[in-house]
C-alpha positions, 0 to 999 in steps of 0.5 A: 810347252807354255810360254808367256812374254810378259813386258814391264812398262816403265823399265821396258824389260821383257820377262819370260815364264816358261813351263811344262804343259804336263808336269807343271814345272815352269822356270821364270826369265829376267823378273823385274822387282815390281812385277813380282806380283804379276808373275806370282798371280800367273804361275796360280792361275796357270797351275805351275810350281816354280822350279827356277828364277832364272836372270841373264845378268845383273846390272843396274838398269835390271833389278830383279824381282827373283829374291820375292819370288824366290821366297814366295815360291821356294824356286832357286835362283840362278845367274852367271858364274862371272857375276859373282853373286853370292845370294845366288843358288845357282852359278850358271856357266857354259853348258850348263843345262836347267831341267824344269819337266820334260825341258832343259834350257842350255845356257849360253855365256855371252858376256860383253854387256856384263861379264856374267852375262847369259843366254838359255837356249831351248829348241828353237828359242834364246833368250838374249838378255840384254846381250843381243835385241830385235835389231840391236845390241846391248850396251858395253859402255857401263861397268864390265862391258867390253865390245870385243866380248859382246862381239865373239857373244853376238857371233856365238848367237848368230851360230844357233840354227837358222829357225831359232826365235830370239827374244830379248830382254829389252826393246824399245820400238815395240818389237818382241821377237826376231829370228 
């Protein structure tokens, strides 16, 4: 497996690249808009072709860069069902499962930031979103937030075996991981 944690400076959002060693296929997490060069050199330089363009959700404070990579790339797009994102190429829901190689993320829905909000499970690693950070939780205080439904979110996190890493989508003290 390849794995990047990649951080945007200003907006403070960690994106994900994730990919099979030996087919090549990779999947991108949470892109931000003016790191989509970035994101694009990397997957050259490392060889991928990128299968997917991955958001945990859609919100203000997280504008995406999937779109540019998207037509860059020919990747398809994905967020939460519940976002209702028409542009989307894919609606992700509960249990759905995204192939890329030899891998299939599973994908978690954890509303309560947003109501679209996801998570991707993979082996012993999610990727939270803004759902759950390294010592925090995301925010229910703008649109569609609901601290009853981050809540059943969080316990639904919390259920995933003990050894799992959780990587979020923001943090503001430095930190990038947590189990």
């Amino acid at each position: 497996m390849i794995f990047r944690q990649l951080f945007d400076h200003d907006t403070w959002t960690y994106t994900y690249l994730l990919a099979d060693a030996e087919t090549r296929e990779a999947v991108l997490i949470d892109t931000v808009r003016e790191q989509a060069p970035r994101d694009l050199q990397l997957l050259e330089e490392l060889g991928l072709k990128l299968k997917y363009v991955l958001d945990t959700h859609v919100h203000a404070d997280h504008v995406t860069g999937a779109e540019e990579i998207r037509r860059a790339t020919g990747a398809m797009t994905g967020v939460g069902a519940a976002a209702e994102v028409a542009c989307a190429d894919l609606a992700l829901k509960e249990g759905d499962e995204v192939p890329f190689g030899r891998f299939r993320l599973k994908v978690l829905a954890t509303p309560g930031h947003t109501n679209g909000c996801l998570s991707y499970f993979l082996g012993d690693r999610v990727f939270t979103g803004d759902a759950l950070f390294v010592r925090g939780t995301g925010r229910t205080d703008f649109q569609q937030g609901s601290p009853e439904r981050l809540y059943d979110s969080i316990q639904k996190l919390f259920a995933l075996p003990p050894e799992t890493r959780v990587y979020p989508g923001h943090d503001y003290r430095g930190m990038t991981v947590s189990t």
